[in-house]
ROVO-374248 format. One record per residue (C-alpha): x, y, z. Coordinates in steps of 0.001 Angstrom, whole numbers, plus 500000, padded with zeros to 6 digits. Layout:
REM residues N
     xx     yy     zz
      X      Y      Z
...
This chain:
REM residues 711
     xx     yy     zz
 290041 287280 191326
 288886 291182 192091
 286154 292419 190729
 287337 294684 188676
 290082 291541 187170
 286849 289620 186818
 285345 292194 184976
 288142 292523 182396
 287957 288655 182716
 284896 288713 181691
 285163 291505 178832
 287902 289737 177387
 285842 286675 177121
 282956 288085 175586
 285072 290024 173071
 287029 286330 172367
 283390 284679 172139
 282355 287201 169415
 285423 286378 167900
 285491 283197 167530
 285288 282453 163966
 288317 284316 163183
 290598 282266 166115
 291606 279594 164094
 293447 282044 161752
 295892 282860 164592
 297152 279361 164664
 299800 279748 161888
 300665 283111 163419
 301176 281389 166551
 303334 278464 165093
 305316 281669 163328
 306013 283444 166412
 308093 280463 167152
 310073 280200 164148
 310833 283738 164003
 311962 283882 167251
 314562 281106 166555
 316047 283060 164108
 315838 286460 165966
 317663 285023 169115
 321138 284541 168739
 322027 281184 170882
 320624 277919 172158
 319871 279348 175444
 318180 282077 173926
 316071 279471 172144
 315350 277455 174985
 314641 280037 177359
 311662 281779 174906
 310503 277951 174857
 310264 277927 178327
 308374 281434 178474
 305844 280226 176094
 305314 277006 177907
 305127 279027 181238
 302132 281197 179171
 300056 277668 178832
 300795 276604 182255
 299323 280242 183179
 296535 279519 180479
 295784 276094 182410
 295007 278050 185810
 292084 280341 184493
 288366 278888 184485
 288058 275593 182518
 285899 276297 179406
 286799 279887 178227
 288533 281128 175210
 291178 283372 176850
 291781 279816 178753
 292023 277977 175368
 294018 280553 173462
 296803 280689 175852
 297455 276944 176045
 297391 276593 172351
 299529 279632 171693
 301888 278737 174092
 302108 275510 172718
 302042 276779 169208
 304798 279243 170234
 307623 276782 171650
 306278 273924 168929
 307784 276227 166068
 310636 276885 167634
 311497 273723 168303
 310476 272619 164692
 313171 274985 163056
 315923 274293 165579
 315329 270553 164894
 315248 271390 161382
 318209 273302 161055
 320147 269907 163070
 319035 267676 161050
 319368 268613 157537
 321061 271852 156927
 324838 271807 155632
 327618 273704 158039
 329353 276447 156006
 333072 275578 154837
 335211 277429 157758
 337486 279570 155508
 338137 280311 151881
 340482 277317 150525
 341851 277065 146399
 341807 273554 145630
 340719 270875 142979
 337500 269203 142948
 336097 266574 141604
 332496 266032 142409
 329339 264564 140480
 326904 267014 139662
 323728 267348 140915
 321950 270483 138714
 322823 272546 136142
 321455 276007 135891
 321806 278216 132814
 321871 281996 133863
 321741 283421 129933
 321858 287107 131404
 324876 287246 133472
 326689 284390 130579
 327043 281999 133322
 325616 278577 134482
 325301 277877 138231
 326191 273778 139177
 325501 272286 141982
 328469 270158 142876
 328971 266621 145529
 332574 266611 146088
 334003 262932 145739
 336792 261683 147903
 337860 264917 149164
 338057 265167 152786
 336764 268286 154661
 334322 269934 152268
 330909 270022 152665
 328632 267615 151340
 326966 270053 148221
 328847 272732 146687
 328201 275887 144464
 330010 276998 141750
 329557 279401 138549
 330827 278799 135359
 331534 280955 132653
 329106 280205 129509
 331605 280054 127591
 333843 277091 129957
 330800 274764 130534
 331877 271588 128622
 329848 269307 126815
 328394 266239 128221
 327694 268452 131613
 324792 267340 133115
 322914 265576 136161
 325083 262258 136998
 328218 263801 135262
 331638 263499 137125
 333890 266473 136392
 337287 267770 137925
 338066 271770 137685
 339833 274280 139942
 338256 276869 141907
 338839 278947 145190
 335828 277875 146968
 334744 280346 150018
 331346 280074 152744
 328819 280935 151254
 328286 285336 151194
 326836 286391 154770
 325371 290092 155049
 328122 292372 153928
 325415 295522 155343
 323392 295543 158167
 320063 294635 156952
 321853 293201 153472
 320507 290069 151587
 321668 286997 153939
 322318 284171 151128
 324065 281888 153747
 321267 281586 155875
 319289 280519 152246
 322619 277971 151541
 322045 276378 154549
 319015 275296 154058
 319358 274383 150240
 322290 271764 151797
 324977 274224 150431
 328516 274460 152596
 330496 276443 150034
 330795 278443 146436
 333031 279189 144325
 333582 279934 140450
 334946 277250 138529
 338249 277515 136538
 339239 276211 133326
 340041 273478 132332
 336985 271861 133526
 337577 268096 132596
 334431 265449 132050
 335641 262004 133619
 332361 260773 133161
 329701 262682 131083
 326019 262609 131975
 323829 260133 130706
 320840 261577 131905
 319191 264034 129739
 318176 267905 130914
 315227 268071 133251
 311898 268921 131436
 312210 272650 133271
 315691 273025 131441
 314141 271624 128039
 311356 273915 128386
 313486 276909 129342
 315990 276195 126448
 312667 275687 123870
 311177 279222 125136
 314751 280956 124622
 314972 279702 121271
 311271 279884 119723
 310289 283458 121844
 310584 286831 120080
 311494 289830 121090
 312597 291647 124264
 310784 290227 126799
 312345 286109 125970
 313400 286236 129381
 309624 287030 130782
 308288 284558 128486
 310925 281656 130222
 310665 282845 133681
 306078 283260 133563
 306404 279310 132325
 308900 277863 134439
 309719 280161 137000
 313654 280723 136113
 314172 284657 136208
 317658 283723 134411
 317441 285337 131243
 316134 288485 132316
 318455 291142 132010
 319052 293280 135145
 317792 296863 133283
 314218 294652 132884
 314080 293108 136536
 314961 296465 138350
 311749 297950 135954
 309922 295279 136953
 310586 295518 140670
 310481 299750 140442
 307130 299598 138988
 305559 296982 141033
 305085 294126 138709
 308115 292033 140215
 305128 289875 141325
 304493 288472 137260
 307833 286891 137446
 307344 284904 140204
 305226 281783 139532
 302676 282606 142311
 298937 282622 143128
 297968 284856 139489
 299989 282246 137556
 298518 279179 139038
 294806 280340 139133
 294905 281256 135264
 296362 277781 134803
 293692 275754 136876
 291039 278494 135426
 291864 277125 132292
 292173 274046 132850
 288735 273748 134166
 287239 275882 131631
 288290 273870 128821
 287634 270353 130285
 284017 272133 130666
 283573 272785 127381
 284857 269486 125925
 283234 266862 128154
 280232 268981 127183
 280154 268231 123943
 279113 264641 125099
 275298 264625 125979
 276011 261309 127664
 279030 263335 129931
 276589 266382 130185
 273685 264671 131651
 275320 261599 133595
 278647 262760 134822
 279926 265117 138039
 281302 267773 135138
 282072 269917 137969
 284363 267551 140117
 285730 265786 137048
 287176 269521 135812
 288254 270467 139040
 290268 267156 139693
 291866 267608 136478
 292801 271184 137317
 294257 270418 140529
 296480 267650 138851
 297499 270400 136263
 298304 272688 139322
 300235 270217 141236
 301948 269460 137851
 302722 273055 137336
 304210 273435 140790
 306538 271003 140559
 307681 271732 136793
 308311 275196 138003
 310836 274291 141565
 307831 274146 143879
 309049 277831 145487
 307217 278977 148225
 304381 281308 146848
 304078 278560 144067
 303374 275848 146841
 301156 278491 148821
 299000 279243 145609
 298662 275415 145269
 297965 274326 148465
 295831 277484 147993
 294226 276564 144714
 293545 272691 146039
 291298 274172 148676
 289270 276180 146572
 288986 273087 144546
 287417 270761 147032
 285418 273444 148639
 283999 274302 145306
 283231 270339 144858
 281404 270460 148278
 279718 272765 147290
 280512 275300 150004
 282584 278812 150059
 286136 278363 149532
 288385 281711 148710
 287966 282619 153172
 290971 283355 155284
 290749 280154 156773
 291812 278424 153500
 294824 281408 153842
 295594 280016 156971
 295652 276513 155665
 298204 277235 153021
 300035 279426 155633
 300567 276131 158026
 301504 273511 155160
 304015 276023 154403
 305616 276050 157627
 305386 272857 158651
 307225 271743 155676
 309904 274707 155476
 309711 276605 158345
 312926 278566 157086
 310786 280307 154800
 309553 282638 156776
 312325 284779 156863
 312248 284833 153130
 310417 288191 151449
 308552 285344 149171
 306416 283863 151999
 306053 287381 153631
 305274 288899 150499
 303139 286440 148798
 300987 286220 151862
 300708 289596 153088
 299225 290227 149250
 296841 287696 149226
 295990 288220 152955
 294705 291615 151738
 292681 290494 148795
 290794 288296 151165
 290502 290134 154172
 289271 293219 151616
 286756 291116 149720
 285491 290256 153195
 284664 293535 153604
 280660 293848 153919
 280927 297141 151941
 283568 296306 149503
 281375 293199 148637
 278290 294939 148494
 280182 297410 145882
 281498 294630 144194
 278319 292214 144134
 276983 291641 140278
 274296 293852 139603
 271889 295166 136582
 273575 298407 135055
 274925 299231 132094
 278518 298084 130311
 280521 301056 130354
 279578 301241 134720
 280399 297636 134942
 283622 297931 133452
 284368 301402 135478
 283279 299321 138547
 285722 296281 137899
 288297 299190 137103
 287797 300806 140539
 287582 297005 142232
 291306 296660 140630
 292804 299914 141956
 291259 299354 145678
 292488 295748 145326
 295699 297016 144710
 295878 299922 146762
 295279 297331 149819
 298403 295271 148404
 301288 298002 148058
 300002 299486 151638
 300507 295647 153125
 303872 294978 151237
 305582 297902 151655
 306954 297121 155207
 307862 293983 154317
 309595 295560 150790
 310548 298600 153331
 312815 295914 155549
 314227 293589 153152
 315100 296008 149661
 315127 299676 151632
 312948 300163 149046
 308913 300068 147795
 306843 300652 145230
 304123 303796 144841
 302886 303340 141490
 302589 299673 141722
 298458 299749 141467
 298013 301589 138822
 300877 299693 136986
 298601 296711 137763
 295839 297837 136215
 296850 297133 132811
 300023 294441 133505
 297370 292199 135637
 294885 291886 132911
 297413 291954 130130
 299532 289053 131824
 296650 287007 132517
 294455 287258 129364
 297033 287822 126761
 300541 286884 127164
 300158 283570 128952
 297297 282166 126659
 299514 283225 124121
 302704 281429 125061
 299991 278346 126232
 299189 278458 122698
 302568 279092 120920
 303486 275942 123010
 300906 273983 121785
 301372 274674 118237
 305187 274043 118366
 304616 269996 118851
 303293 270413 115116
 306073 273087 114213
 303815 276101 113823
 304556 278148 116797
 305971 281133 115171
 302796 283260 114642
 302044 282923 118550
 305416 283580 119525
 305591 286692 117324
 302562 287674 119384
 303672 286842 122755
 306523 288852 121975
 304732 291638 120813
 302719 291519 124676
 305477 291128 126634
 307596 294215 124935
 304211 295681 125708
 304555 294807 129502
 308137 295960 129005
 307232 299294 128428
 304807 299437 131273
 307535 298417 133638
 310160 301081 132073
 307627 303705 131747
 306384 303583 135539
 309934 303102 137056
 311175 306050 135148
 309060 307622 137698
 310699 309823 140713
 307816 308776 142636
 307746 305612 141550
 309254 303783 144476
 309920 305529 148233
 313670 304536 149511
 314220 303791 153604
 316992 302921 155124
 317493 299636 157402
 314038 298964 159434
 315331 297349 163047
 313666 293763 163016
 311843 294637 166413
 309884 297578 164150
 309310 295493 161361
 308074 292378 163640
 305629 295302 165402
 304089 296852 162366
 303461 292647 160704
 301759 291908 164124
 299778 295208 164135
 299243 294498 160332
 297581 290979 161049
 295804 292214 164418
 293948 294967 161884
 293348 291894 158982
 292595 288993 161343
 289737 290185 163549
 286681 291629 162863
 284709 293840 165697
 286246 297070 166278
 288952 296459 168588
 290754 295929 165110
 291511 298634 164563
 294321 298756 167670
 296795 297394 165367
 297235 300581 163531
 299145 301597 167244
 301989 299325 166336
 301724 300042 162899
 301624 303980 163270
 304926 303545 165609
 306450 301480 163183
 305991 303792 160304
 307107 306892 162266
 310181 305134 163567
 310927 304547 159529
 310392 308457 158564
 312224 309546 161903
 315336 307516 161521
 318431 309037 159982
 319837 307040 157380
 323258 306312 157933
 326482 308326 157442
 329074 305676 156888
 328988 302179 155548
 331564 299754 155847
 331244 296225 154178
 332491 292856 155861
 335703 292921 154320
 336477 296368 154836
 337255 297148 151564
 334426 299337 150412
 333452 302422 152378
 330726 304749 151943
 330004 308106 153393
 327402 310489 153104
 327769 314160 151868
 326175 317150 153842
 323555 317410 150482
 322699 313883 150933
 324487 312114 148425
 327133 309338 148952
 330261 309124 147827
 331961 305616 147800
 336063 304697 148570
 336725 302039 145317
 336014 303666 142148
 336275 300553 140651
 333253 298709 142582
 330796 296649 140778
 327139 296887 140198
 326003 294307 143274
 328064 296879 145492
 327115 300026 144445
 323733 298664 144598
 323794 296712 148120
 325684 300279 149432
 322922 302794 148561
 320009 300519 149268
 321353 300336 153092
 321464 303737 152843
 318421 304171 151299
 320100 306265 148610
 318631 306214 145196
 321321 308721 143266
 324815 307827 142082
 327528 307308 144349
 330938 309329 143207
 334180 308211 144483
 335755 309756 148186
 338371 310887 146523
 336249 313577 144252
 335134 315516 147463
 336655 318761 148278
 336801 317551 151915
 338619 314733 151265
 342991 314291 151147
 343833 311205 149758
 347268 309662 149142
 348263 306578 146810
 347149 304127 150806
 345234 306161 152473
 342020 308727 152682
 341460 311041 155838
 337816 312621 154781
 335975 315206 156928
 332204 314075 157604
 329913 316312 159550
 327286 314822 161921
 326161 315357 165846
 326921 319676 165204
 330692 318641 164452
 333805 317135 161793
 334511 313602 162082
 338039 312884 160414
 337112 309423 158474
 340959 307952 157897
 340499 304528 155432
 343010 302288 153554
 342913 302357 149732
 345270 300051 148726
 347110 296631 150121
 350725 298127 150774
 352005 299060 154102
 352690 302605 155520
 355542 303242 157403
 354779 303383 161487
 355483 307007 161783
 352867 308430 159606
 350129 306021 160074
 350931 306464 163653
 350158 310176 163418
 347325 310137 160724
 345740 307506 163405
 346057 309868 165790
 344335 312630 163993
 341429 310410 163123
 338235 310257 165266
 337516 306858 163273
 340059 304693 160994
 339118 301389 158739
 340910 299110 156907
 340470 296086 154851
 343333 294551 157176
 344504 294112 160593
 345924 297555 162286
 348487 297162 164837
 347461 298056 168379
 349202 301850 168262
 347438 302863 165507
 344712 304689 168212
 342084 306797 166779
 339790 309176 168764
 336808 307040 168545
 336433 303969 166396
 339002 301134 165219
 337285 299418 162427
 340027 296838 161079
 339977 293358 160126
 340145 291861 163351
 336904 293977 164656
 334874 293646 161045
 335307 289620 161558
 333376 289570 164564
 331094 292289 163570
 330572 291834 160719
 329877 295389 157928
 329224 298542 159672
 326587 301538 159408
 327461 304609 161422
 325270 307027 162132
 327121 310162 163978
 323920 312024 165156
 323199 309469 167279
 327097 307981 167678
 325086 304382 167109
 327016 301819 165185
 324898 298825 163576
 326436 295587 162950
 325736 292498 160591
 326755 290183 163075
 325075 289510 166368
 327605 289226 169299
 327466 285670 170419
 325409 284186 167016
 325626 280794 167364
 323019 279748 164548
 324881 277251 162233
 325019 279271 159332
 327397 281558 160863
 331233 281263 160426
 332881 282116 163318
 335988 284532 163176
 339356 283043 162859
 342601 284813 162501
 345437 285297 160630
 348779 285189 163095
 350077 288470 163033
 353054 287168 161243
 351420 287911 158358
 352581 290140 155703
 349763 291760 155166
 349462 292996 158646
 352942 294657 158746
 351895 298370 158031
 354641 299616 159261
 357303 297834 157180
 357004 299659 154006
 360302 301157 152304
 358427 304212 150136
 356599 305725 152197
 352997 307380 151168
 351405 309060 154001
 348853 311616 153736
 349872 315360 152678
């Protein structure tokens, strides 16, 4: 080694040594470098090449001086590294469910598995085994109308219905909500929406789960607006909120209350351990004889566990849990528990157990927050500011007050990447939202419900309920009142997953360590963010199936093809494009000519006209004048296959091509086209193309009697 490599040997070393307490906190991150890049790289040899590269990183670590901590760190991040990617790809082998191949309308009968009531949208959602049907996968999804689910439906029950079952939904937008990477997972090969009649061969003889009962009991005893809040804060099921309530929720920042997470479980052990306090006591034999301590704090961590499985055991629920039980014992030893290294504890159960999740915004989301708390509390002068002292009430409470805004100042500046790259969109207002839904949440409603609850074994519930109700329209208004904001959330559109992956790491490289060198994540972090503000959003979006198109107008807002296009389109279509205004139809613009088939629409971008030519309807056009309007067109899409003469100046965006690709976002400053799709994904989630022989009648374009062409 040279002396001046020795040197940086050396200063590397010492900066590791002085380090060294916070090194253990790198092993989850090390474990998740694996399992992220399984799901970042498209194919197995992708996968096995990046666990090659990490194993050839410990072989390097083995050949530097026995003994030293750069030595150390590279063997066990190497291993770390290849371990999680192995642990996900095994994973994924060995228990997740292959997507049906196409859509198929058939009849079913299956035995169902779970029944979930979805009181806002009118709808239950069953999970469905399929008996003695060849072909389909081994757990199936369907929806039911509220008003078609038929009595004696329930866990065990055998039922036969028809549906048109279909893979589950992949990405329709680049950067769009993935729910058949989630399906696979959950065991799920295929959805559908079940059709009436729905015939019980066999009804259940099991009754509803004790989350269903208690769901059902909240709906019916809660008063008020905020039923839905009550349902979801005790057993985790967001299903009866409306959507008007969880897009408040989510614009204001308090999205987090809904989810049964780290503030849920705390009050619940808090109180647990509070009361068994007080009663045991009451006992001068229990106060003087008896661990009162240990004996709370068991019985708290049983009413956590208890909790977190009544509730679905999600991932920040597990996380707070795993969380809580750590506290727990390190409170019973009598040492200092709430440290990053307990963080990092929950942080490796987690992904050792479902390594998937760490795709998901929950994990990100729900550890990123409390990653911030505890890094911030760490803080030698935010604890010194927030140590107990002798002052007066009114500059006690102005302290906590100041605590709370800090506190969550730290979490909206962590989460918003991670809100920034999976909903385009974050929240600005969130802390001072907090302020008053935090304390309200925890001190009000949820002793409250605890105690409506209570009361309702002996029938006298009401009064409670009346003031739960009265709290949560409380909350309600909070939510509404901050989201009617226009700065109330910032809009982006779709983060690349290299910037988001560089601004986490830079994120954790500023939380993790502790001497100054720290601070060299905000690099990665500053890049990241100025990427986000320097990227134009896109000026065309297509969706998988071709049939919706968006473009944007030279004032910024979008216009979109299909008047007619639901909610969940409207609102995947302008939160890719990081729009937050209305989106009028194509056919409205004064630059637009648009026949009964077709649309040719001028879009400006790069200092010139595009001519945008799309298909409106599902009849053909005769040959001659798509022929020409294809000509005229510098890009053409359609919701079906075009025939190889139809040759437009630039792009071809028909069924054939959106199969492979996947939906589209165009951006013609740059001439850059984003796809949903990978080329070459092989993960098992993903269907492959397959295509319709050209036969097929709705491929003919050109075999149309009245014509329709553009004027």
């Amino acid at each position: 080694m040279t002396g001046g490599g020795h040197r940086f040997f050396m200063a590397v070393e010492g900066w590791l040594e002085s380090e060294r307490e916070q090194l253990p906190l790198w092993i989850p991150v090390g474990l998740g470098l694996g399992i992220g890049a399984w799901f970042s790289l498209p194919n197995p040899l992708e996968w096995l090449g990046f666990c090659c590269c990490a194993l050839a990183i410990a072989c390097g670590g083995m050949m530097l001086p026995a003994g030293g901590r750069l030595r150390q760190s590279m063997i066990l991040g190497g291993l770390l590294a290849a371990f999680g990617c192995v642990l996900i790809w095994c994973k994924a082998v060995a228990i997740g469910s292959a997507p049906l191949p196409r859509a198929i309308f058939m009849e079913v009968t299956g035995e169902v598995r779970t029944v979930d009531a979805v009181p806002a949208e009118q709808m239950s959602r069953v999970k469905i085994r399929p008996i003695g049907t060849a072909g389909l996968p081994p757990l199936i999804r369907v929806n039911m109308a509220a008003a078609d689910v038929p009595d004696g439906l329930g866990r065990g029950a055998i039922i036969r219905f028809r549906t048109r079952l279909m893979p589950p939904a992949e990405a329709s937008l680049p950067g769009a909500y993935d729910f058949s990477r989630r399906a696979y997972f959950q065991g799920i090969g295929a959805t559908g929406r079940a059709l009436r009649p729905i015939t019980v061969l066999r009804p259940s003889t099991d009754g509803p789960p004790l989350r269903n009962r208690l769901f059902a009991h909240i709906l019916e005893k809660a008063d008020g607006d905020g039923t839905g809040i009550a349902a979801a804060l005790a057993t985790g099921d967001q299903g009866a909120i409306s959507e008007a309530d969880a897009e408040a929720m989510r614009r204001s920042g308090l999205a987090h209350l809904l989810s049964i997470s780290g503030l849920h479980v705390t009050a619940l052990i808090g109180a647990v351990i509070f009361l068994l306090m007080r009663i045991m006591a009451l006992s001068p034999r229990a106060a003087l004889n008896w661990p009162l301590m240990l004996v709370a704090a068991a019985g708290g961590a049983l009413a956590g566990i208890g909790y977190t499985l009544l509730t679905g055991a999600e991932v920040p629920t597990v996380r707070s849990c795993v969380a809580a039980l750590l506290v727990l014992g390190g409170l019973a030893l009598g040492r200092e528990a709430i440290t990053l290294r307990l963080i990092a504890a929950g942080a490796l159960v987690v992904l050792l157990l479902w390594p998937e999740a760490l795709v998901g915004p929950s994990f990100q989301m729900s550890f990123g927050a409390v990653i911030a708390l505890v890094a911030l509390s760490e803080h030698p002068r935010f604890r010194a500011f927030a140590a107990a002292r002798e002052e007066t009430g009114f500059r006690r409470l102005m302290r906590h007050l100041v605590i709370l805004l800090l506190s969550g100042f730290a979490v909206e500046l962590v989460l918003a990447p991670i809100a920034l790259a999976h909903f385009h969109k974050a929240g600005m207002l969130g802390a001072f939202a907090n302020l008053i839904a935090i304390p309200l949440t925890t001190f009000v409603v949820m002793p409250l419900e605890a105690i409506a609850l209570l009361l309702d074994v002996a029938g006298l519930g009401a009064p409670a309920w009346w003031l739960t109700g009265r709290a949560l329209e409380l909350l309600l208004m909070i939510a509404h009142g901050v989201a009617a904001s226009p700065w109330a959330v910032v809009t982006a559109p779709v983060v690349p997953n290299f910037v988001f992956g560089m601004m986490v790491l830079g994120g954790l490289w500023c939380l993790l360590w502790r001497s100054a060198w720290r601070w060299c994540g905000l690099v990665p972090v500053a890049a990241g963010v100025a990427v986000i503000v320097l990227s134009s959003p896109p000026d065309i979006l297509v969706t998988a199936d071709g049939r919706h198109v968006a473009v944007r107008e030279q004032d910024g807002s979008m216009a979109i093809l299909r008047e007619r296009a639901g909610d969940y389109v409207r609102d995947m279509i302008a939160e890719s494009a990081g729009y937050e205004g209305t989106l009028s139809p194509i056919a409205a613009l004064p630059e637009a000519r648009c026949s009964i088939d077709l649309c040719m629409v001028a879009v400006r971008g790069g200092g010139r006209l595009w001519q945008l030519l799309v298909t409106r309807t599902g009849v053909v056009v005769p040959r001659e004048s798509l022929q020409r309007d294809c000509a005229r067109a510098d890009i053409v899409i359609a919701d079906r296959r075009l025939p190889a003469w139809c040759r437009p100046r630039w792009l071809k965006a028909d069924r054939r091509m959106l199969a492979r690709t996947g939906g589209l976002a165009i951006d013609l400053d740059g001439g850059t086209v984003r796809t949903a799709k990978k080329a070459g994904d092989a993960h098992p989630w993903v269907v492959q193309p397959s295509y319709l022989p050209s036969r097929h009648k709705s491929y003919q374009l050109y075999r149309r009697s009245n014509p329709a062409s553009l004027p």
